[in-house]
C-alpha positions as MATLAB code, in Angstrom:
seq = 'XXXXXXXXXXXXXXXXXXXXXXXXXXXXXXXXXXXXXXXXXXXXXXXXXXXXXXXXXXXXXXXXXXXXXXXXXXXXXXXXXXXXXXXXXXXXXXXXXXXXXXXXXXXXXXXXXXXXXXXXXXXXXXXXXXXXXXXXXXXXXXXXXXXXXXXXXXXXXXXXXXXXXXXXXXXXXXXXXXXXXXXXXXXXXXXXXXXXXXXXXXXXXXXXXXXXXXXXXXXXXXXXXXXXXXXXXXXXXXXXXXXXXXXX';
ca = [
     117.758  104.085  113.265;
     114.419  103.407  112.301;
     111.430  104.188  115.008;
     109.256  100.849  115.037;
     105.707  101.275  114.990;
     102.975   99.284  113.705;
      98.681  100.438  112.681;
      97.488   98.173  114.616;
      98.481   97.191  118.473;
      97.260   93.936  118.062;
      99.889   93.383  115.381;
     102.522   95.064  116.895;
     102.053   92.435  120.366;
     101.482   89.366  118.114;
     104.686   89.787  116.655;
     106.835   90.600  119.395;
     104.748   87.159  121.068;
     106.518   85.672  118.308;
     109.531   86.960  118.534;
     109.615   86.719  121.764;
     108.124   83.608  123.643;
     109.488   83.569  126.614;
     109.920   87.568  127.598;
     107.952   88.750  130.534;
     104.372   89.986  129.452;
     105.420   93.692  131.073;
     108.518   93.702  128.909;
     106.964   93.316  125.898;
     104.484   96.076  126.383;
     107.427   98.249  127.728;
     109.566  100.368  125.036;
     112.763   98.468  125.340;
     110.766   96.025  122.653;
     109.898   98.480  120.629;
     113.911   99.396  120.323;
     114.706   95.904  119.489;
     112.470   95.835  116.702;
     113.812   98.968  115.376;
     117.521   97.568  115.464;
     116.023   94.575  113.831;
     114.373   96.877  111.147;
     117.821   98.807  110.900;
     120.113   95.690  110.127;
     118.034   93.905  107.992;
     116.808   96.864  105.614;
     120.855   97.963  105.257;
     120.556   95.011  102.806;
     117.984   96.339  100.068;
     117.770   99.223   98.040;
     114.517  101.667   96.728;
     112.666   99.179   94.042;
     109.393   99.766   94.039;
     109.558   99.017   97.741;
     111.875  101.062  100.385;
     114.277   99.317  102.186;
     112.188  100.189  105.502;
     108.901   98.079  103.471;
     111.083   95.014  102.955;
     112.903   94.991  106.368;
     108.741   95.454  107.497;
     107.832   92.188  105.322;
     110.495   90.010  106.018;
     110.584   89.966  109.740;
     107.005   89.031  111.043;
     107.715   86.613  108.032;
     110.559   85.170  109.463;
     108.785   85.667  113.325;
     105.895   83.272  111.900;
     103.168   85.466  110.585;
     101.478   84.610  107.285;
     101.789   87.232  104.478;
      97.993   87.604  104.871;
      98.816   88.433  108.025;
     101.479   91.003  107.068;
      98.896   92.308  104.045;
      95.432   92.325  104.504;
      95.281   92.554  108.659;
      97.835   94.097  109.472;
      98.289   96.581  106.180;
     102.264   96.184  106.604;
     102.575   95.854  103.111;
     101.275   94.243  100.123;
     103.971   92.872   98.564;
     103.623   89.605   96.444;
     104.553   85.837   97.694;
     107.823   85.714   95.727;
     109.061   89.191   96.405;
     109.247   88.412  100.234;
     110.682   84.911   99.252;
     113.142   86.764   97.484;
     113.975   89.523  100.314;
     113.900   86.656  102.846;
     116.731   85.273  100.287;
     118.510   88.599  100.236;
     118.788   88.152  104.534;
     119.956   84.908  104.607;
     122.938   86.119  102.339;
     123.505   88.109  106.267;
     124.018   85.223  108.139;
     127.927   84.603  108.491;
     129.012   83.847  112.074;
     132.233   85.779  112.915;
     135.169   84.239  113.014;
     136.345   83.926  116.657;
     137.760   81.447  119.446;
     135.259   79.014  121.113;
     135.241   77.219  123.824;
     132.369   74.240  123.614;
     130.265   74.063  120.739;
     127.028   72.009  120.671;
     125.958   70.160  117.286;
     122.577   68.596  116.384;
     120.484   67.563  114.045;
     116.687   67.683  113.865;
     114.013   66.233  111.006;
     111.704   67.935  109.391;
     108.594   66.721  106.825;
     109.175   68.437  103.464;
     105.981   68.279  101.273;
     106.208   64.155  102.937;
     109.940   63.831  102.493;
     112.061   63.839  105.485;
     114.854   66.060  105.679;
     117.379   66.912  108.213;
     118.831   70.223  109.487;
     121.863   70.562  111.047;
     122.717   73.542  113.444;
     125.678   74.353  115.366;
     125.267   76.764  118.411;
     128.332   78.132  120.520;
     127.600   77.054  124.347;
     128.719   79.854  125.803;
     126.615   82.784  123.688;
     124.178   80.764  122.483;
     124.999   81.747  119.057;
     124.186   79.868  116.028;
     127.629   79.357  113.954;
     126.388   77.078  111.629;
     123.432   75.868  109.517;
     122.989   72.824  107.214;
     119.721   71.361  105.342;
     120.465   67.579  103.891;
     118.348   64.677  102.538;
     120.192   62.405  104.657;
     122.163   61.854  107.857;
     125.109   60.112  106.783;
     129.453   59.997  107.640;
     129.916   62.408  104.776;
     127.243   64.842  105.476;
     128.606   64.684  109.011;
     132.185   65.835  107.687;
     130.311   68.609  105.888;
     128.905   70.006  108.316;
     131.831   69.965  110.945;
     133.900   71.788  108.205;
     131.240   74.381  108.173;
     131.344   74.999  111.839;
     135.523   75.081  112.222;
     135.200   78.112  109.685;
     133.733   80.132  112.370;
     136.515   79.428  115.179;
     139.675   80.515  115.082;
     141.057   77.151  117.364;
     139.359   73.866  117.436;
     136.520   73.908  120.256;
     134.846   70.832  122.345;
     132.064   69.384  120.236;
     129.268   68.217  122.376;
     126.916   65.838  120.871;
     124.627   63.276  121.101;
     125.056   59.219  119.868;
     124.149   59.877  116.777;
     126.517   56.856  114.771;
     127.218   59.580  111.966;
     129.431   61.671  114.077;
     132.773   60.036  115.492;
     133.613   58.974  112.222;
     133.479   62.380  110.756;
     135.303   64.065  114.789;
     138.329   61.999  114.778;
     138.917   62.258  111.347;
     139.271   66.015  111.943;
     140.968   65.852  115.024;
     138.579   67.256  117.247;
     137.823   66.355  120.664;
     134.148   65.580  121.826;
     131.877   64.572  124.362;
     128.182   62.313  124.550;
     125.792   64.181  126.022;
     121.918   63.992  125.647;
     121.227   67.297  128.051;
     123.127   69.639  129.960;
     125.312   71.790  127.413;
     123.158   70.568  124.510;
     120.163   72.371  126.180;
     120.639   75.451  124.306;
     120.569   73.731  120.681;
     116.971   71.983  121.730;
     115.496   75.509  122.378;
     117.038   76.521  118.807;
     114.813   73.131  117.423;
     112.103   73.923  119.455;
     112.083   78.078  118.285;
     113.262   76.709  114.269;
     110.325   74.775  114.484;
     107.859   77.170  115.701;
     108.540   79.031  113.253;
     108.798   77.256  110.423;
     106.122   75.036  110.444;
     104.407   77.099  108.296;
     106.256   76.832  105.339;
     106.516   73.068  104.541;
     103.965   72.609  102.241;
     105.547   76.311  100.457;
     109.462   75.701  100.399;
     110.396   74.613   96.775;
     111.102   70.793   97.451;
     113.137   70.285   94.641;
     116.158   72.462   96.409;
     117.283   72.125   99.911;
     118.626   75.831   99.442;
     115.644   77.568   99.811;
     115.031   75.681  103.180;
     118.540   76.273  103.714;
     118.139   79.841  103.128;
     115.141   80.295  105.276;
     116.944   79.028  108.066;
     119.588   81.085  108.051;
     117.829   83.821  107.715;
     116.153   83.015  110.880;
     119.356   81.979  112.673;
     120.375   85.627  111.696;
     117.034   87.287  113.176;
     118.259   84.795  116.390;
     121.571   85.888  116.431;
     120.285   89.323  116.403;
     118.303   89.351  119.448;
     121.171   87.996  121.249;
     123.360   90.762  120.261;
     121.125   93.176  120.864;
     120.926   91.750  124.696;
     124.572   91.931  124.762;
     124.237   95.852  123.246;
     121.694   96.325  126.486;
     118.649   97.172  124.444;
     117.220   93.852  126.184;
     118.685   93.982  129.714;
     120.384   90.699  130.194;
];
């Protein structure tokens, strides 16, 4: 494990802020924060190797990155590390290639859809979060919302579980189409169990506002990639709960 400390105070509270929203003031300040930023540090720096930068540098870069801080931010006031514009594009790349959901039984799954202004295109992202956990299974970025990119997407989310869970979603037209033609059962429901994938929207967008005018528009996989790397960093704080280095 890596011990998590930042120069500056005032960095290390605006990023946990940001990682954090809705934590208790006295929790953040407490330690328990400081070890979930270290297992954060820990899982995402097993991906890289010593070039140039350690491993430790990069997993330092890439999550205030991810939690919403520009790289000024990360390089000139907080001195995390200097590191060029594409080389934390391309370690941001490197943890998206972390997010893949388990493969496990679930019971109600809750799939959505939310659009985004890219450079003044629309786009839409697709997420799939497990009721239950509140873990995101699935992510997709499209141009369009349509039957087939519907079907897509429902395909993506029956890779991670192992039977064939209730799919709770809203009355979008684009979705029976693509649920009865794989068999699945579902329900309409605006709020309730769907509550947990409108705080994902709400967090995604928070934190990715930033970006819009920097993704490269002419690929929806570097959007793509940026959100899953950020559903990983998600998934991640919810394991971490479930580890008991948040209490629950």
């Amino acid at each position: 494990m890596y011990f998590f400390s930042f120069q500056s105070y005032s960095a290390h509270c605006q990023l946990l802020l940001k990682l954090f929203p809705e934590m208790p003031m006295l929790l953040l300040a407490s330690s328990l924060s400081v070890h979930v930023l270290d297992y954060l540090l820990d899982k995402i720096s097993s991906l890289f190797r010593f070039h140039n930068y350690s491993p430790l540098e990069k997993a330092y870069a890439v999550i205030p990155y991810l939690a919403g801080l520009s790289l000024r931010d990360i390089s000139e006031r907080y001195n995390l590390i200097s590191a060029s514009r594409e080389s934390v594009r391309e370690w941001v790349h490197r943890t998206s290639m972390l997010f893949n959901p388990s493969r496990k039984s679930r019971r109600i799954v809750a799939v959505d859809e939310t659009v985004i202004s890219l450079k003044g295109q629309r786009c839409f992202i697709w997420s799939a979060i497990d009721v239950d956990s509140g873990e995101i299974i699935a992510v997709l970025v499209s141009r369009s919302r349509s039957l087939l990119n519907s079907l897509i997407f429902l395909k993506m989310v029956l890779k991670s579980c192992e039977n064939r869970p209730l799919i709770v979603v809203d009355r979008g037209p684009w979705y029976p189409w693509a649920l009865k033609r794989l068999g699945l059962e579902y329900v309409h429901e605006t709020f309730g169990k769907r509550n947990r994938i409108e705080r994902w929207f709400r967090e995604l967008k928070d934190r990715t506002k930033r970006f819009y005018n920097n993704v490269n528009a002419k690929t929806m996989k570097s959007l793509e990639e940026l959100v899953s790397a950020i559903a990983l960093i998600h998934n991640s704080l919810l394991q971490s709960t479930r580890e008991g280095v948040i209490p629950g």
